[in-house]
N, C-alpha and C positions, 0 to 999 in steps of 0.2 A: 195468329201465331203466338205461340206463349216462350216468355224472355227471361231468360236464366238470369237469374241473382248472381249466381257468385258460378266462379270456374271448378269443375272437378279437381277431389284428391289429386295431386299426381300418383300413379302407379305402374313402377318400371320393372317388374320383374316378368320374365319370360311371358305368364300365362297371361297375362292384361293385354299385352303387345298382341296375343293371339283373337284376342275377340274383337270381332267387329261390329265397331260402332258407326253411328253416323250422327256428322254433325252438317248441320243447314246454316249458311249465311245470309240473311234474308234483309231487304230492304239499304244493296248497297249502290247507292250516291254513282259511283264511279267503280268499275272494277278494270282493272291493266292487266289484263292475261298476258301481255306480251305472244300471246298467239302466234304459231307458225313450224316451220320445220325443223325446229330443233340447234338451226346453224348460229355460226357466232354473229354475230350482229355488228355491223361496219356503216361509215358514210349516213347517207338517209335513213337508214335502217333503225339507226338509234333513235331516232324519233317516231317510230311509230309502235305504239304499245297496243295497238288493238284493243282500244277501249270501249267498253260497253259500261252504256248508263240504265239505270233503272235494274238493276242486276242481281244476281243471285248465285250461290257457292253452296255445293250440296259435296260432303265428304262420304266416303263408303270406307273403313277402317281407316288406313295412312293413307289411301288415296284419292283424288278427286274423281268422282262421278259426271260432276256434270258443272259447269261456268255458261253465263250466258243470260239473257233476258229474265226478268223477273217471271213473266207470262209466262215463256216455255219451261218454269220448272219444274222437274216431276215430283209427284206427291210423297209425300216421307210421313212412314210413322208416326204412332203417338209418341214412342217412348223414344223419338228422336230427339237431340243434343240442338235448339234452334237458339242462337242468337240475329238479335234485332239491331243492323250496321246504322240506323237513325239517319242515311242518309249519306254518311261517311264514308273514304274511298277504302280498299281494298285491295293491297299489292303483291304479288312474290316476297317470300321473306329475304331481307338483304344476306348474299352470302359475302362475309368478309372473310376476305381473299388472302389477308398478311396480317397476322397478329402474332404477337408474344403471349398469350396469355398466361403463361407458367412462369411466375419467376416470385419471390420473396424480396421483401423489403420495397424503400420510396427509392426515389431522388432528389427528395426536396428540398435538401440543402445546395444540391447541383442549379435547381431551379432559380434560387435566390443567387446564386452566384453569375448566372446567364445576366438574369436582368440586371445585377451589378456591371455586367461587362465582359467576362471573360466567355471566351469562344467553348465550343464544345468541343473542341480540339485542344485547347487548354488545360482545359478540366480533365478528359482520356489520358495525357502526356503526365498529368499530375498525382494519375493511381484512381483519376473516377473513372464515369462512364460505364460500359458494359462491366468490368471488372468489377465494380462497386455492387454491382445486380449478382452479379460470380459470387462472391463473399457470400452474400447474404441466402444465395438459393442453396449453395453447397450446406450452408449450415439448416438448412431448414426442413423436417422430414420429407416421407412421398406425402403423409396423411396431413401435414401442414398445407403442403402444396396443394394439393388433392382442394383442401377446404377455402382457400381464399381462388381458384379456379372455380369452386362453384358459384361464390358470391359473382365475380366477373361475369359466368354466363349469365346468370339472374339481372346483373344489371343492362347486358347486351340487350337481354329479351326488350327491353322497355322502348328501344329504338327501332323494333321492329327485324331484328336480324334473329334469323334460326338457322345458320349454316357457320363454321369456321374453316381457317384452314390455321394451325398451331404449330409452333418452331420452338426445339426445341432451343440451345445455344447460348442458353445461362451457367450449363454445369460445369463444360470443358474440359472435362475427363469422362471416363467411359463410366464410370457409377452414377456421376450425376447427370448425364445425356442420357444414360437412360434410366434414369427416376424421372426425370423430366418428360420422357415419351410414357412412361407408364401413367404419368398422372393422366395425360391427352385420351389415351387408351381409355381409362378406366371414369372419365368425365365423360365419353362419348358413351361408352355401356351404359352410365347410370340415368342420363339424357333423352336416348334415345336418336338426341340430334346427328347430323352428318357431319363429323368432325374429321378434317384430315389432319396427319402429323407429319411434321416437314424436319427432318434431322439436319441441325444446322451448327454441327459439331464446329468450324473453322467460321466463327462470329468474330473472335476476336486471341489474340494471342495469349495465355494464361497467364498467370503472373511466373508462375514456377517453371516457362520455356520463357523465358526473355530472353531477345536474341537468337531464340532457335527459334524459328517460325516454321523453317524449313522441316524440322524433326519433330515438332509440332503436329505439323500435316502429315508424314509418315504414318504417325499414331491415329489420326484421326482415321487415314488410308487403308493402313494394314489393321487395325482392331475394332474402332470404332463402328467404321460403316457396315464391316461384315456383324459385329455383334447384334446392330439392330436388325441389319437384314433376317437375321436367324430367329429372330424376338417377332419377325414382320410389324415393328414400331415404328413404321414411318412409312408413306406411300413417297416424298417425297426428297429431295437432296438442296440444302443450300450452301450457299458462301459469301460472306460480305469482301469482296472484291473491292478495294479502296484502299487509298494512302494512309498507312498506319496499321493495316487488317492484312489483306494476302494480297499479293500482286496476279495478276492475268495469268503469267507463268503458272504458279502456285492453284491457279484454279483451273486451269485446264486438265493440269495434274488430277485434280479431285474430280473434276467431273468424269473423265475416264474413267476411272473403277468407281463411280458411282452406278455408269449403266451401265457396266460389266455386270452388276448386281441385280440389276431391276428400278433403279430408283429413276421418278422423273424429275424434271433438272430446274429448279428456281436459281436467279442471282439476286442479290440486293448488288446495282452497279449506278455510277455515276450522281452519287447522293452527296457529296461533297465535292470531288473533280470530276471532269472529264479526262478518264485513263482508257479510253475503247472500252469500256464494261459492255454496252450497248453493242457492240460489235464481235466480241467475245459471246455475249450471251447467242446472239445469231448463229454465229461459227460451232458452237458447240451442243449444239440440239435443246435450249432452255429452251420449255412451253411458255417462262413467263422472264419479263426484267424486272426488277424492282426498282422503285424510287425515278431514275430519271431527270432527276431535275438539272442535270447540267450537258445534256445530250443534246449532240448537234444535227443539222441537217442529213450527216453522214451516218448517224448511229439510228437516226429513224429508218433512213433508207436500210441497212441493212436488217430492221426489224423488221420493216414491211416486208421486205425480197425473201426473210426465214419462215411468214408469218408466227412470228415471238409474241405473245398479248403485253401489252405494257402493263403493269397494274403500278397507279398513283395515288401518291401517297400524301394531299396535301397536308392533312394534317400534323405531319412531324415539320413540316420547312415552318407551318404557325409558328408549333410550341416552340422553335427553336428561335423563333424573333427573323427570321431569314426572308426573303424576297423573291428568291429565284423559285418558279414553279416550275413542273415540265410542264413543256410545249405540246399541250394535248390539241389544240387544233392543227397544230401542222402533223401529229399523226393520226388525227384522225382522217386532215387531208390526202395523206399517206396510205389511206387506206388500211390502218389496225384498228383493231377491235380493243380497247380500251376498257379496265377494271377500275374500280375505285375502291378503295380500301381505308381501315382506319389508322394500320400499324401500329396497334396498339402496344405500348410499353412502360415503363417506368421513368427512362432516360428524355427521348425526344416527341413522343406523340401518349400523352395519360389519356387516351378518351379510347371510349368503346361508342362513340355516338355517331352511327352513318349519316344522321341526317343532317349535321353538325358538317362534317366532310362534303356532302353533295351541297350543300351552301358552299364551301370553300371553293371547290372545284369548279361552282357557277361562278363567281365574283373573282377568285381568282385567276382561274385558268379558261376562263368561256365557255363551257362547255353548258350547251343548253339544259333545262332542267329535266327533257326527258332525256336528254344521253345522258345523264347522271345517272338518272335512274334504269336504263338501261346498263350500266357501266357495273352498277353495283346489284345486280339479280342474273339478266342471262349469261353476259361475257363474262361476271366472278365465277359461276356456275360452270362454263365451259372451261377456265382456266384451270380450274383444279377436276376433271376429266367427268362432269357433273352435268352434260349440258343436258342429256336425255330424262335427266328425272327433276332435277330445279332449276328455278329462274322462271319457267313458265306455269298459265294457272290453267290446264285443259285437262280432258278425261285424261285419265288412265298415268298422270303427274303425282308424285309426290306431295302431300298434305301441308306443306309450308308456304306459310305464308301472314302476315296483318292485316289488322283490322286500322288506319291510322284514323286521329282525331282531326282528322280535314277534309274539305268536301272534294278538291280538284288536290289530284297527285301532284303536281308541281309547286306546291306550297310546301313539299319538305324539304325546298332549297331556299324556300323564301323565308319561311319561320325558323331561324338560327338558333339554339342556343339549348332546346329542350329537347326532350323525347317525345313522343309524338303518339306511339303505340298505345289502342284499348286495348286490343288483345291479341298475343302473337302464338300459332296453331304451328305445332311442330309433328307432320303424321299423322293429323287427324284428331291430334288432340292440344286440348287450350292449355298451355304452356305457362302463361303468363295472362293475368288477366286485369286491369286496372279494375279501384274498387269501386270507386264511383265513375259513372261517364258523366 
């Protein structure tokens, strides 16, 4: 079999997308098809990837042909696209579930001020925190934004993720909530990848409603949600639901005319207190909760009774210096299907690095290392309405997925700290390709 040097141009304009190629992954070690029907993945379930060794990955334009035994793979072309896995495993590409990825400016003076000592609630009450990301995004074009969103997914690719799901909630007024959806919008065209946009207008109170929260959310209600709807920039609706952000009240409110509109329903709840967020998200048709880290036996219970997907997030409680993780075995005992994600931001979680997270989530919250890796391919895939086409690697699947530098899957919770990815195939085509293996 003859071994590609180097990864093709990228080429994303209509007519490229139209011709079909095929690419062969030959000689891999280990492959996780996660095989099966399609459903969310709970209990036992998470451990079982459907692994085949000695194995082979044959693409027919964006989609998969054929996974399965090296032997039984069918013959491909000269002028086929082959790379040689050396042996190396081969996964679904990670879909991350909850990120920021649109926003201008650091927080690294907030940074240095944590490990000084002061709370992140501190810092929020003092003009930082999300507000400080506010400032900076509002001043900064679409074509700014647009450009350090490309550098991010470029760095994504390296960990082996080819899916996002992107919020907006840095603008806080209707101009720049949706500059912010239009950047998401117009990074997924250029891509190709499967990017969802999640409008998360009521993140935080602006500086110029202070003390109006309440009129705050009016605006968000009566202009904002209908403007993106009309833009169709956003498949989804959020709200950070927490002391200091919007109370229950104030988001029940929102989620109502959000599915008057169409939109499906994320919360970010229970990430600092326990205020019923968990309980709320159940009661009000959320497909997902976020965060979780301070949910009790009762808010699992009603996540299991709604089936709500939890998605966690441990890497913002790290960066934040924090301890409390959610309680992922008592839902998984629960019976939910459980996401892992990066959160990626400026303020409390800087990493775009899933394998970094599923080390977390092994060490810190138990979660074995194939339900990591379940947590973060077919149930992130199911959570954002995705489960028929990613997360699994069988005929007639979507073309995403990596190539990682390890022989057994369960070593990208073992090896902390790096990226992992040779090469990451988004559709059928090599995205991302390390220059040396």
């Amino acid at each position: 079999m003859p071994q590609l040097n180097s990864a093709p141009a990228a080429r994303n304009d209509d007519a490229s997308r139209a011709e079909t190629l095929l690419l062969a992954i030959v000689n891999i070690g280990q492959l996780a098809t996660f095989r099966g029907s399609g459903r969310l993945r709970t209990g036992a379930e998470l451990r079982e990837p459907a692994l085949v060794r000695d194995a082979a990955l044959v693409c027919e334009g964006s989609r998969i042909l054929f996974t399965g035994p090296a032997a039984e793979m069918p013959s491909v072309p000269r002028e086929a696209e082959v790379i040689d896995a050396d042996g190396r495993a081969v996964l679904p590409g990670f879909v991350d579930a909850h990120t920021h990825l649109v926003f201008a400016g650091d927080r690294l003076d907030e940074f240095e001020r944590r490990v000084r000592g002061e709370s992140y609630e501190q810092i929020t009450a003092a003009g930082g925190g999300i507000r400080s990301t506010v400032r900076a995004t509002r001043t900064a074009s679409e074509e700014e934004l647009l450009e350090l969103a490309r550098g991010r997914f470029q760095r994504a690719l390296r960990g082996g993720t080819t899916a996002f799901e992107v919020k907006s909630g840095y603008g806080l007024s209707i101009e720049d909530e949706m500059k912010m959806l239009r950047v998401v919008r117009r990074l997924r065209e250029e891509t190709g990848a499967r990017i969802s946009g999640t409008f998360l207008g009521p993140h935080a109170v602006p500086p110029e409603w202070d003390g109006r929260a309440d009129e705050y959310l009016a605006l968000v209600v009566e202009e904002m949600l209908p403007a993106v709807a009309r833009e169709g920039l956003a498949e989804h609706a959020d709200i950070f639901c927490e002391r200091g952000a919007f109370s229950p009240a104030q988001a029940r409110r929102y989620f109502a005319a959000a599915q008057k509109l169409g939109f499906r329903l994320r919360a970010h709840v229970d990430q600092l207190t326990e205020s019923g967020g968990a309980i709320l998200a159940a009661e009000t048709g959320c497909t997902t909760a976020d965060h979780l880290e301070q949910t009790g036996a009762e808010g699992i219970a009603a996540l299991a009774a709604a089936r709500v997907q939890p998605v966690l997030l441990p890497a913002s409680v790290y960066a934040l210096g924090r301890t409390r993780y959610p309680d992922a075995r008592a839902m998984i005992a629960a019976g939910l299907a459980p996401v892992l994600a990066t959160d990626f931001n400026p303020g409390s979680s800087p990493t775009l690095a899933m394998p970094m997270v599923l080390s977390l989530a092994a060490t810190q919250m138990r979660m074995e290392p194939w339900e990591c890796l379940t947590a973060a391919t077919v149930n992130a895939a199911h959570s954002l309405g995705w489960g028929s086409e990613l997360g699994v690697l069988e005929a007639g699947r979507r073309a995403d997925f990596a190539i990682h530098d390890v022989r057994d899957p369960r070593e990208l919770a073992y090896w902390f700290g790096s990226d992992t990815a040779l090469a990451t195939v988004i559709g059928g085509r090599v995205a991302w390709r390390r220059e040396r293996w």
